[in-house]
N, CA, C and O atoms as a Tripos MOL2 file, in Angstrom:
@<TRIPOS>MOLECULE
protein
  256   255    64     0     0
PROTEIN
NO_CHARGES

@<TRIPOS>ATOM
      1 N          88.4440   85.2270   92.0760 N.3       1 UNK1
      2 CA         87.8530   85.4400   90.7810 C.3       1 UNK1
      3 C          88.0240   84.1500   89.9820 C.2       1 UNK1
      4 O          89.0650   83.4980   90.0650 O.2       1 UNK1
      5 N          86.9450   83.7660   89.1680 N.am      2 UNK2
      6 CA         87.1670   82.4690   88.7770 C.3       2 UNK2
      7 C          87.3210   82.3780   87.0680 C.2       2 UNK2
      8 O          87.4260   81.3070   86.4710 O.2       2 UNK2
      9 N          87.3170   83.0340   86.7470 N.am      3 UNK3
     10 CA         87.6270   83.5000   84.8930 C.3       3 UNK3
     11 C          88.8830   84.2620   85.0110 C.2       3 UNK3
     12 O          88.9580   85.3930   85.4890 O.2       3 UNK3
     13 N          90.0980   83.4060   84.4330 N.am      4 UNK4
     14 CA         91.3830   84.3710   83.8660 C.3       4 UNK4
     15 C          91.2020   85.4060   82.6270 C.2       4 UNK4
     16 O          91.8180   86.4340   82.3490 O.2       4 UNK4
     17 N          90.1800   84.7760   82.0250 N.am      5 UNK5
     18 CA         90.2510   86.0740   80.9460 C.3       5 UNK5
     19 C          89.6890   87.1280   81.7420 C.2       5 UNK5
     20 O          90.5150   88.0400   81.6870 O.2       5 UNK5
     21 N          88.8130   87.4490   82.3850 N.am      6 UNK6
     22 CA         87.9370   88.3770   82.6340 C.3       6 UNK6
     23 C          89.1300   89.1280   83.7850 C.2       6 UNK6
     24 O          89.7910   90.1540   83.6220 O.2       6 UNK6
     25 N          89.0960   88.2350   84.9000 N.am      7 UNK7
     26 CA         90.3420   89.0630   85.8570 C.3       7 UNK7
     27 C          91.4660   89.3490   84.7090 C.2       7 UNK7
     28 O          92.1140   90.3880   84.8380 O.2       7 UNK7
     29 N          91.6430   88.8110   84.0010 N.am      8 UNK8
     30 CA         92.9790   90.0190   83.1930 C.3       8 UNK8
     31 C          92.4270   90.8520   82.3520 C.2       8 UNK8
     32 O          93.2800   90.7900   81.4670 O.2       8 UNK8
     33 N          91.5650   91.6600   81.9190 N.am      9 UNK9
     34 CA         90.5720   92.2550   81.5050 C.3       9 UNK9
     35 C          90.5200   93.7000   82.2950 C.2       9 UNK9
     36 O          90.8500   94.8730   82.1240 O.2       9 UNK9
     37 N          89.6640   92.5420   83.6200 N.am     10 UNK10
     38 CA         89.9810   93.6760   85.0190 C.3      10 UNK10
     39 C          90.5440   94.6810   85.3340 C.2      10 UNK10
     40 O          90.2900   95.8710   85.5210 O.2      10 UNK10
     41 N          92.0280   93.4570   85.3880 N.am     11 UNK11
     42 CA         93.1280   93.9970   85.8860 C.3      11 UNK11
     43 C          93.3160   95.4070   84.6910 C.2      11 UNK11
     44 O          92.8930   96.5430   84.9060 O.2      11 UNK11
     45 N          93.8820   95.0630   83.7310 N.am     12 UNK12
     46 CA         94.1690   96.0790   83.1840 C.3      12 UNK12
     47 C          93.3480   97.3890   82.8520 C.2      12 UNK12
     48 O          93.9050   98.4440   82.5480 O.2      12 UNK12
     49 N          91.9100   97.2290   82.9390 N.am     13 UNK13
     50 CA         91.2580   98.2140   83.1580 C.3      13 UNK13
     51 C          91.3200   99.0720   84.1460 C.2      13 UNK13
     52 O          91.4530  100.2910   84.0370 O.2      13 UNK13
     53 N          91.2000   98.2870   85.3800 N.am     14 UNK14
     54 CA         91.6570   99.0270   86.1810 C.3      14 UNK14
     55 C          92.8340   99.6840   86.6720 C.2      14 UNK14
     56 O          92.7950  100.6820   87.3920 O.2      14 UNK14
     57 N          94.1520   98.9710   86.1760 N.am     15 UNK15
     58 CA         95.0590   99.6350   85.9510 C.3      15 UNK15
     59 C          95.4040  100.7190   84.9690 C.2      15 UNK15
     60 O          96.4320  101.2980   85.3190 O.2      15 UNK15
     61 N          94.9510  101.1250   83.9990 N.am     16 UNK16
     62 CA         94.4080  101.7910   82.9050 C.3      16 UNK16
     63 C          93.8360  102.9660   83.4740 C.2      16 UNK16
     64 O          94.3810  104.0610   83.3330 O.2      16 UNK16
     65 N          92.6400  102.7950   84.1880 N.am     17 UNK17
     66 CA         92.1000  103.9860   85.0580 C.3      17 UNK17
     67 C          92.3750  104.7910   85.9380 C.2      17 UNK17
     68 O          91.9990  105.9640   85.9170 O.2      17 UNK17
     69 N          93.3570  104.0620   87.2090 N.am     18 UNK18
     70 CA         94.2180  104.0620   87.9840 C.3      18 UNK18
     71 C          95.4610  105.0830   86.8600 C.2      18 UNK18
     72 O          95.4910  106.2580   87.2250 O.2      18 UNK18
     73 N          95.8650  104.9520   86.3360 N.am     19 UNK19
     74 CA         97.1150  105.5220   85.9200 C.3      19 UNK19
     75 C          96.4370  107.0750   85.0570 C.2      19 UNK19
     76 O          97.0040  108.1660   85.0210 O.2      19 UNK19
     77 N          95.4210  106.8070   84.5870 N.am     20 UNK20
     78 CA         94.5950  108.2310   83.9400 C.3      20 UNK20
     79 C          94.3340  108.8700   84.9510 C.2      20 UNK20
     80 O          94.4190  110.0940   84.8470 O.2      20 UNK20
     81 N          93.9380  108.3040   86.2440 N.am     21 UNK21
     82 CA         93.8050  109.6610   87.3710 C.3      21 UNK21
     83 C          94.7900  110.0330   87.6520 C.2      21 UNK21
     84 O          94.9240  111.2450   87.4860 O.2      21 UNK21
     85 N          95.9110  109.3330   88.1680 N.am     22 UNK22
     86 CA         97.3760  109.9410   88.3040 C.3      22 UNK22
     87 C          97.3850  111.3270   87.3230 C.2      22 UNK22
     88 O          97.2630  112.5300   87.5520 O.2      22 UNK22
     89 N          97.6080  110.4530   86.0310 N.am     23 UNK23
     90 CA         97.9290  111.5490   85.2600 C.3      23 UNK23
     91 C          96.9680  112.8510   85.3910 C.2      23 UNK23
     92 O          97.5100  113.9080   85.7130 O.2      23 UNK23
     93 N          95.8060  112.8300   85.1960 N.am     24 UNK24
     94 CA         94.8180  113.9180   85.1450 C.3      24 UNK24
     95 C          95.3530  115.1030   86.8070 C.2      24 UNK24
     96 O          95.6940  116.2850   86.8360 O.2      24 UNK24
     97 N          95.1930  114.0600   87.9620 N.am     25 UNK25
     98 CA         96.3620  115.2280   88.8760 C.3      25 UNK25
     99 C          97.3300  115.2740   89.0840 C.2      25 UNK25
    100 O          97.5440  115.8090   90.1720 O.2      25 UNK25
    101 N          98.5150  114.8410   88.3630 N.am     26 UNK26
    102 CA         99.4520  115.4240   87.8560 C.3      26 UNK26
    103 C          99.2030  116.6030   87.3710 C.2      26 UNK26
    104 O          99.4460  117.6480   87.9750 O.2      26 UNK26
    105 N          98.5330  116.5010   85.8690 N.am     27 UNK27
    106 CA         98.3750  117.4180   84.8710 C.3      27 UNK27
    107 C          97.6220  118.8360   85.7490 C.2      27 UNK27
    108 O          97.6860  119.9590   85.2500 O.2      27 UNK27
    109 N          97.0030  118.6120   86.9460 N.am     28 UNK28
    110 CA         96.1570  119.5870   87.6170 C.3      28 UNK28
    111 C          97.0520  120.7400   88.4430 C.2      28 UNK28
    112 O          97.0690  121.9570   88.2560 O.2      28 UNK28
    113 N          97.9570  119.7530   89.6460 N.am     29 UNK29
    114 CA         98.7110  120.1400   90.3370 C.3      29 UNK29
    115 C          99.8450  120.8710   89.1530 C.2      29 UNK29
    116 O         100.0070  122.0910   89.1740 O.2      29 UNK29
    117 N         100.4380  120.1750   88.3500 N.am     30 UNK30
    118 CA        101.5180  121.3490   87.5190 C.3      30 UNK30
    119 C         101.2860  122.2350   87.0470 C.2      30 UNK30
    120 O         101.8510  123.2890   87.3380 O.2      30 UNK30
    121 N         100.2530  122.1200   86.0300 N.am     31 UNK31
    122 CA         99.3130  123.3720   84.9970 C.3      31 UNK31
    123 C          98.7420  124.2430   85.5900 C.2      31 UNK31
    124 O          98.9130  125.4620   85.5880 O.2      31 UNK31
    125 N          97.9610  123.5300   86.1790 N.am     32 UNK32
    126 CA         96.5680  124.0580   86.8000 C.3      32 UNK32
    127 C          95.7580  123.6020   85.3290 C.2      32 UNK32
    128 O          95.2590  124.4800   84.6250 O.2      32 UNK32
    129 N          95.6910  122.3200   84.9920 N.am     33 UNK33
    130 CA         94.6380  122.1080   83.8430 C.3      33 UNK33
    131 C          94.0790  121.2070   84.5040 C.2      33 UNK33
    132 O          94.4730  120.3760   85.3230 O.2      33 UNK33
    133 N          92.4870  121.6330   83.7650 N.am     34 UNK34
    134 CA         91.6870  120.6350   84.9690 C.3      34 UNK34
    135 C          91.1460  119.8960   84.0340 C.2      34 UNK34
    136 O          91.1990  120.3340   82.8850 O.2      34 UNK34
    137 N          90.4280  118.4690   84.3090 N.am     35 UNK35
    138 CA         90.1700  117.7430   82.9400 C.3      35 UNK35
    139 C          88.5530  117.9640   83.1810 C.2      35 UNK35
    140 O          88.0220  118.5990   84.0920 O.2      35 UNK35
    141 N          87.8110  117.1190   81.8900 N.am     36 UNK36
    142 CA         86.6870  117.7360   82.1980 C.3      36 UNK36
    143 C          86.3350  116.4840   82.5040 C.2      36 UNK36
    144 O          85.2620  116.8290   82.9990 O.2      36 UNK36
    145 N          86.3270  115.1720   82.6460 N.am     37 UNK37
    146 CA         85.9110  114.2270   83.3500 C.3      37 UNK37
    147 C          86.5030  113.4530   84.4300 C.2      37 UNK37
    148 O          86.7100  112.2710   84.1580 O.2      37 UNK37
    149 N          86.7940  113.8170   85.4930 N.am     38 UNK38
    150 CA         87.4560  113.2400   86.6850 C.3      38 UNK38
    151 C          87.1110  112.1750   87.2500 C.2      38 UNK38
    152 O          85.9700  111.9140   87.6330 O.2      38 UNK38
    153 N          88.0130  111.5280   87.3360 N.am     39 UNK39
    154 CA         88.4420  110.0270   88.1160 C.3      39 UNK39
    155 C          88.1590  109.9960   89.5780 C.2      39 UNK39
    156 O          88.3950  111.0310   90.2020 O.2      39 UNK39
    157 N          87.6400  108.8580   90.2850 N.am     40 UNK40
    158 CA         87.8750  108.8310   91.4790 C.3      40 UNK40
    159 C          89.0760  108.5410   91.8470 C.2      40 UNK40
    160 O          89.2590  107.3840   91.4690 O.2      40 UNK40
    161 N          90.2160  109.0130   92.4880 N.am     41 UNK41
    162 CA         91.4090  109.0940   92.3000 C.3      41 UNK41
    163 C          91.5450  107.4980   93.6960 C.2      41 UNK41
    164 O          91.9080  106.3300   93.5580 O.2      41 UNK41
    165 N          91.0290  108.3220   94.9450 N.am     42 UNK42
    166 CA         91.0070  107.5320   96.3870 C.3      42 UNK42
    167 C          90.0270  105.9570   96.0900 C.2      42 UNK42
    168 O          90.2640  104.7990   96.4350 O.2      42 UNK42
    169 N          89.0850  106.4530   95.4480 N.am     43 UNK43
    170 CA         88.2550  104.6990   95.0260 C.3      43 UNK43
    171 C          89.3250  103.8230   94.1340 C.2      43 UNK43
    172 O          89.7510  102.7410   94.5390 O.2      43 UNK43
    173 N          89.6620  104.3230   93.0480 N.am     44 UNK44
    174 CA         90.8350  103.6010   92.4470 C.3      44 UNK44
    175 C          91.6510  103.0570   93.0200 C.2      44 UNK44
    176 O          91.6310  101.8330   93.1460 O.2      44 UNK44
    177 N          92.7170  103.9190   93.5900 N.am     45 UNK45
    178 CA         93.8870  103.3240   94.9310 C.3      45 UNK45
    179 C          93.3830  102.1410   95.7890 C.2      45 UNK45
    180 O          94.0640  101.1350   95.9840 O.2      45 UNK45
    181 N          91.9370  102.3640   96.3700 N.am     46 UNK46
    182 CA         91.8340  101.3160   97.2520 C.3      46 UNK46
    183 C          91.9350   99.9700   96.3780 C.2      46 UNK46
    184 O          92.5010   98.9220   96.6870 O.2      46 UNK46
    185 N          91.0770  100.3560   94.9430 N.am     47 UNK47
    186 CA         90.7550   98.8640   94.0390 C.3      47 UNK47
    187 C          91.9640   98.2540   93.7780 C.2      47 UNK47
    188 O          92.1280   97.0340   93.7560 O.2      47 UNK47
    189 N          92.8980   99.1720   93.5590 N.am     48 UNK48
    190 CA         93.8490   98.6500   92.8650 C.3      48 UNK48
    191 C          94.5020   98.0650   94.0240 C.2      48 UNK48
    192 O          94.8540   96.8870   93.9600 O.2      48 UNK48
    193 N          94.7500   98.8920   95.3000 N.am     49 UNK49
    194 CA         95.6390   97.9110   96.1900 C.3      49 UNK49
    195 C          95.2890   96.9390   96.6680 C.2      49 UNK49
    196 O          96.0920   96.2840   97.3330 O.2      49 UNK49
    197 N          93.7380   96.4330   96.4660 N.am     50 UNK50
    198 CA         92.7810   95.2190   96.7050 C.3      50 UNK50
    199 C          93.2420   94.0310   95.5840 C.2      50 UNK50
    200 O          93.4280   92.8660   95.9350 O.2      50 UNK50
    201 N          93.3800   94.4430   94.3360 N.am     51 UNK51
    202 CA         93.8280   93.8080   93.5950 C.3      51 UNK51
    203 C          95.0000   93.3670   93.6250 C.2      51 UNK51
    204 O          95.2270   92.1940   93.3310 O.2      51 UNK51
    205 N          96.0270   94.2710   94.0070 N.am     52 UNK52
    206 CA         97.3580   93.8070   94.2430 C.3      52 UNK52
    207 C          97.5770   92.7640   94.7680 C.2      52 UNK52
    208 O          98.0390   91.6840   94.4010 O.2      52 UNK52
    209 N          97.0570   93.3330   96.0260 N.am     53 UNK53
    210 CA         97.1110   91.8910   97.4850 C.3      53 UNK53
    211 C          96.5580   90.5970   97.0550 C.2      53 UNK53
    212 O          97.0830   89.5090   97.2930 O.2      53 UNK53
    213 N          95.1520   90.8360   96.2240 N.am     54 UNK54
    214 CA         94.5770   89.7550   95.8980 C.3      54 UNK54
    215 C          95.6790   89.0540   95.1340 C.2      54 UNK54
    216 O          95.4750   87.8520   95.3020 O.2      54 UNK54
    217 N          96.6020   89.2030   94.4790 N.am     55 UNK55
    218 CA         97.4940   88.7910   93.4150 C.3      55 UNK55
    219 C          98.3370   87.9460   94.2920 C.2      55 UNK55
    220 O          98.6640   86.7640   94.1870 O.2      55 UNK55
    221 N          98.6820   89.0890   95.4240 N.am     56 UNK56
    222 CA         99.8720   88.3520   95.9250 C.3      56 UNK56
    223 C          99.6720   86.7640   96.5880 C.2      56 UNK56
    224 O         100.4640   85.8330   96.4450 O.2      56 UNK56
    225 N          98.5420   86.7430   97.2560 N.am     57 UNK57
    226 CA         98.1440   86.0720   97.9290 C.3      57 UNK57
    227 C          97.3120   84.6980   97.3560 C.2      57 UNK57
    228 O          96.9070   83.7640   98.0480 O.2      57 UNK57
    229 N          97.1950   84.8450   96.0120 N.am     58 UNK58
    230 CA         96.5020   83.9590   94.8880 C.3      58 UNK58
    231 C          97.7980   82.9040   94.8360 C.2      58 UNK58
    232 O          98.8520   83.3740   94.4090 O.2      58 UNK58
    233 N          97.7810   81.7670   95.1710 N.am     59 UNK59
    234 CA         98.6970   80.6210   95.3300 C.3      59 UNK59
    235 C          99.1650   80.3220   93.8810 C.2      59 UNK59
    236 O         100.3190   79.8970   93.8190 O.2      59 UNK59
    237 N          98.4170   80.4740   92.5450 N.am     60 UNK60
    238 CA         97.9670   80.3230   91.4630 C.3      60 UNK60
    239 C          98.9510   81.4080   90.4300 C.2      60 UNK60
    240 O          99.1730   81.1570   89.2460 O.2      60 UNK60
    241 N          99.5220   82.7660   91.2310 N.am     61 UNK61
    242 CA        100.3030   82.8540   90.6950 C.3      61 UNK61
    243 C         101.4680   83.7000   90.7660 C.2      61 UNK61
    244 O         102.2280   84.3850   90.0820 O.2      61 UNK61
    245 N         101.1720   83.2190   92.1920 N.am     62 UNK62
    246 CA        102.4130   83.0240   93.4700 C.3      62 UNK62
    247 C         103.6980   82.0120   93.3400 C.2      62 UNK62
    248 O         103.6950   81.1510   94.2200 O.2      62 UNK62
    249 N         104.6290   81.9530   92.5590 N.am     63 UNK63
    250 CA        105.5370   80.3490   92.3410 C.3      63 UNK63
    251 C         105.6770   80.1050   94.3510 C.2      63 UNK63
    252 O         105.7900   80.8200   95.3470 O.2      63 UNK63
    253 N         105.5860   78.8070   94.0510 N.am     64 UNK64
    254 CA        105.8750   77.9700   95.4340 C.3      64 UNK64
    255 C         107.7170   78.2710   95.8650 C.2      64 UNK64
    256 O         108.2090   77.7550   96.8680 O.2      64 UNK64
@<TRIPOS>BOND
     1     1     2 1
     2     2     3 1
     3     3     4 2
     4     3     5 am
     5     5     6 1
     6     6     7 1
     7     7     8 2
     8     7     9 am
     9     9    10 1
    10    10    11 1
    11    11    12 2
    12    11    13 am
    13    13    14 1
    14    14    15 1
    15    15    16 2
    16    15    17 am
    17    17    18 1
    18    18    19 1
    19    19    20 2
    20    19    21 am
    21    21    22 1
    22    22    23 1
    23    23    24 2
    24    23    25 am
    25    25    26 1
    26    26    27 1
    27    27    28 2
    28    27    29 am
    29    29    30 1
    30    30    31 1
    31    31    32 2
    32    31    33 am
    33    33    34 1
    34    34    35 1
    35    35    36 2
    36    35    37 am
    37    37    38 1
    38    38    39 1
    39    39    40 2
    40    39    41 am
    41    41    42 1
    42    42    43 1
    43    43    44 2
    44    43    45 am
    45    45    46 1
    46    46    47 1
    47    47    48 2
    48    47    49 am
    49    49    50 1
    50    50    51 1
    51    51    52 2
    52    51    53 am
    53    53    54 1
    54    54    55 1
    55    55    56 2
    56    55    57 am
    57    57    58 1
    58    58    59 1
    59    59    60 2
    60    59    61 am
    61    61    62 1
    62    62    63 1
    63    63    64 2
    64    63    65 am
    65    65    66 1
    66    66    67 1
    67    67    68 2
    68    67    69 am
    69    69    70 1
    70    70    71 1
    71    71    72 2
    72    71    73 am
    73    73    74 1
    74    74    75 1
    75    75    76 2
    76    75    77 am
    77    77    78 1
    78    78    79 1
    79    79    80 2
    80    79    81 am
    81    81    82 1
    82    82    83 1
    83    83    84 2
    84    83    85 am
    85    85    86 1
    86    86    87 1
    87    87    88 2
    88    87    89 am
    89    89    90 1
    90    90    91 1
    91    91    92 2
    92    91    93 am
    93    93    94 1
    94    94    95 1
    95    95    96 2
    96    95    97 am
    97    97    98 1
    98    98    99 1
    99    99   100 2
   100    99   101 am
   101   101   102 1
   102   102   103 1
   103   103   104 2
   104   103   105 am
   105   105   106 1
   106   106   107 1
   107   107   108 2
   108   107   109 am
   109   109   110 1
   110   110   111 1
   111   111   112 2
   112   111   113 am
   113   113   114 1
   114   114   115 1
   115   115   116 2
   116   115   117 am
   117   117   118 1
   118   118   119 1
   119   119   120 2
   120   119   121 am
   121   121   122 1
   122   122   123 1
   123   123   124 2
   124   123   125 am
   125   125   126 1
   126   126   127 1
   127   127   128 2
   128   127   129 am
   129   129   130 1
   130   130   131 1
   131   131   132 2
   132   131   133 am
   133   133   134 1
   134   134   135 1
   135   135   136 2
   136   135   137 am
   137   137   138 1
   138   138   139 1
   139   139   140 2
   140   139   141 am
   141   141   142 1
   142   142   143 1
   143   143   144 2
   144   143   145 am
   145   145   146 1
   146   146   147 1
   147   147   148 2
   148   147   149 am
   149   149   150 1
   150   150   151 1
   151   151   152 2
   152   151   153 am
   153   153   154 1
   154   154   155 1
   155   155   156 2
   156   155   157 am
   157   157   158 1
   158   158   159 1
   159   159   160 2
   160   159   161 am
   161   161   162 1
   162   162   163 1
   163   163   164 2
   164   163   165 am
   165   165   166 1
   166   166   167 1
   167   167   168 2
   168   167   169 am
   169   169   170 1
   170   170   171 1
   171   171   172 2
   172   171   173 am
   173   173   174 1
   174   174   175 1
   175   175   176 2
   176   175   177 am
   177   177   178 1
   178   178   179 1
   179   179   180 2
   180   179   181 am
   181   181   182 1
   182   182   183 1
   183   183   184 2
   184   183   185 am
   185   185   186 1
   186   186   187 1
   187   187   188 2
   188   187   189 am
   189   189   190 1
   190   190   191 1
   191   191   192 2
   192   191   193 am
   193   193   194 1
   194   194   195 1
   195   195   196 2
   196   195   197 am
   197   197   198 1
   198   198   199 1
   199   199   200 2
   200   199   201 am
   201   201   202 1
   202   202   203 1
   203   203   204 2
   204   203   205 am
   205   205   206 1
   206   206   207 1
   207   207   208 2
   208   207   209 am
   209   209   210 1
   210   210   211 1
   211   211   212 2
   212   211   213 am
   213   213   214 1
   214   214   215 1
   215   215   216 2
   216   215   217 am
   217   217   218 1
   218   218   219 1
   219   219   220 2
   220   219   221 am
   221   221   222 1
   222   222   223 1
   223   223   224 2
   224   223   225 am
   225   225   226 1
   226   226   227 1
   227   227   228 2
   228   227   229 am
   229   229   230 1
   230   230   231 1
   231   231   232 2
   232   231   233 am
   233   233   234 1
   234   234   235 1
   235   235   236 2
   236   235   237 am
   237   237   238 1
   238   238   239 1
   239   239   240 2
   240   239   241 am
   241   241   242 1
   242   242   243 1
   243   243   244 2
   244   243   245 am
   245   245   246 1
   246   246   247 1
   247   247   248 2
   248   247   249 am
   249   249   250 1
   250   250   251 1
   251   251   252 2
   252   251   253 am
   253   253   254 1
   254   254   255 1
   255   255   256 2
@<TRIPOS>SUBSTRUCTURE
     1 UNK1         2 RESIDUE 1 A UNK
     2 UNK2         6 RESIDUE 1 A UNK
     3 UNK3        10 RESIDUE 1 A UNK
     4 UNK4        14 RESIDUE 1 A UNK
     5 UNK5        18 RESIDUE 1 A UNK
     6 UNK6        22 RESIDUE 1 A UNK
     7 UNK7        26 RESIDUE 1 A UNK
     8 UNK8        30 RESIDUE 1 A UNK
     9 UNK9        34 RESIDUE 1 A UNK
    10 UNK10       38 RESIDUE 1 A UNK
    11 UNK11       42 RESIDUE 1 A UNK
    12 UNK12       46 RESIDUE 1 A UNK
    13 UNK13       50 RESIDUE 1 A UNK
    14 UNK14       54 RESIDUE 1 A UNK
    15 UNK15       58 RESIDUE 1 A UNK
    16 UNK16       62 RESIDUE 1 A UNK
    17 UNK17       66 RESIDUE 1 A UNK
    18 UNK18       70 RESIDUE 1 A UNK
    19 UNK19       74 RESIDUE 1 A UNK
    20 UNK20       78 RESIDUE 1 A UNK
    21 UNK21       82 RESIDUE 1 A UNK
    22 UNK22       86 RESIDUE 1 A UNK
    23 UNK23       90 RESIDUE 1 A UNK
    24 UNK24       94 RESIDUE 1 A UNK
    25 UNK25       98 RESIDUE 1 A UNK
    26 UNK26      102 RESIDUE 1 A UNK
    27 UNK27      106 RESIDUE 1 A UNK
    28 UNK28      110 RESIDUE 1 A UNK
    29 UNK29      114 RESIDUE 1 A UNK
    30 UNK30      118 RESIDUE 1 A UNK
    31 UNK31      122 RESIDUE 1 A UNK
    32 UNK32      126 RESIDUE 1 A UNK
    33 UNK33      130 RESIDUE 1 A UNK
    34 UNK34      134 RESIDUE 1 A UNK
    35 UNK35      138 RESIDUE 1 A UNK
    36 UNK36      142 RESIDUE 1 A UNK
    37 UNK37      146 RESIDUE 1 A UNK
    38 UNK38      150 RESIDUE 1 A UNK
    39 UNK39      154 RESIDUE 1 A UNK
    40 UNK40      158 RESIDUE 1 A UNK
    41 UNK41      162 RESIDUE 1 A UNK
    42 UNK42      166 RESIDUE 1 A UNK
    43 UNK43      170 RESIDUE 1 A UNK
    44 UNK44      174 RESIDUE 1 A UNK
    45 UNK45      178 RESIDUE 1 A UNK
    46 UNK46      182 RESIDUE 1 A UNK
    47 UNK47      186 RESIDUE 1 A UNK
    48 UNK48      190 RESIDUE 1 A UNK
    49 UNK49      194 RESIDUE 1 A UNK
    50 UNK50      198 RESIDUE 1 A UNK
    51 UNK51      202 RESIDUE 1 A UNK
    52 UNK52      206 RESIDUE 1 A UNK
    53 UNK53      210 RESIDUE 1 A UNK
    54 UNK54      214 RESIDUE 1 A UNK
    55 UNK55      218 RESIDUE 1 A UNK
    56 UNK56      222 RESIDUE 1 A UNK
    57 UNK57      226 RESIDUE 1 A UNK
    58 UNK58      230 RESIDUE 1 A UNK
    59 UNK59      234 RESIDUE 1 A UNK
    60 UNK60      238 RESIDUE 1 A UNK
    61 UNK61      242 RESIDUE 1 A UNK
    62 UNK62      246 RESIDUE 1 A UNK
    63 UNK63      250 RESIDUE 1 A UNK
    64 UNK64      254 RESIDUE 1 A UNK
């Protein structure tokens, strides 16, 4: 990704989203409350662990 503002933008959006689906099945599995706009829970996970890796592996802000 070649814009730091925008990948940190990203990032936190998608981390943001990522953590609202958690919560929403959380909130499903305990209650039984269901929300009325649902998250892709499994598309998220993959993005986010795409992102992760991408992080790790970014030399840039990886210390040597």
């Amino acid at each position: 990704m070649s814009n730091p503002i925008k990948d940190i933008e990203y990032s936190d959006k998608l981390n943001c989203n990522f953590s609202e689906a958690l919560y929403q099945k959380m909130i499903e599995r305990r209650f039984g409350i269901d929300s009325c706009c649902k998250l892709d829970l499994n598309k998220l996970e993959i993005e986010k662990e795409l992102l992760d890796l991408n992080n790790i592996i970014d030399t840039g802000l990886t210390p040597v």
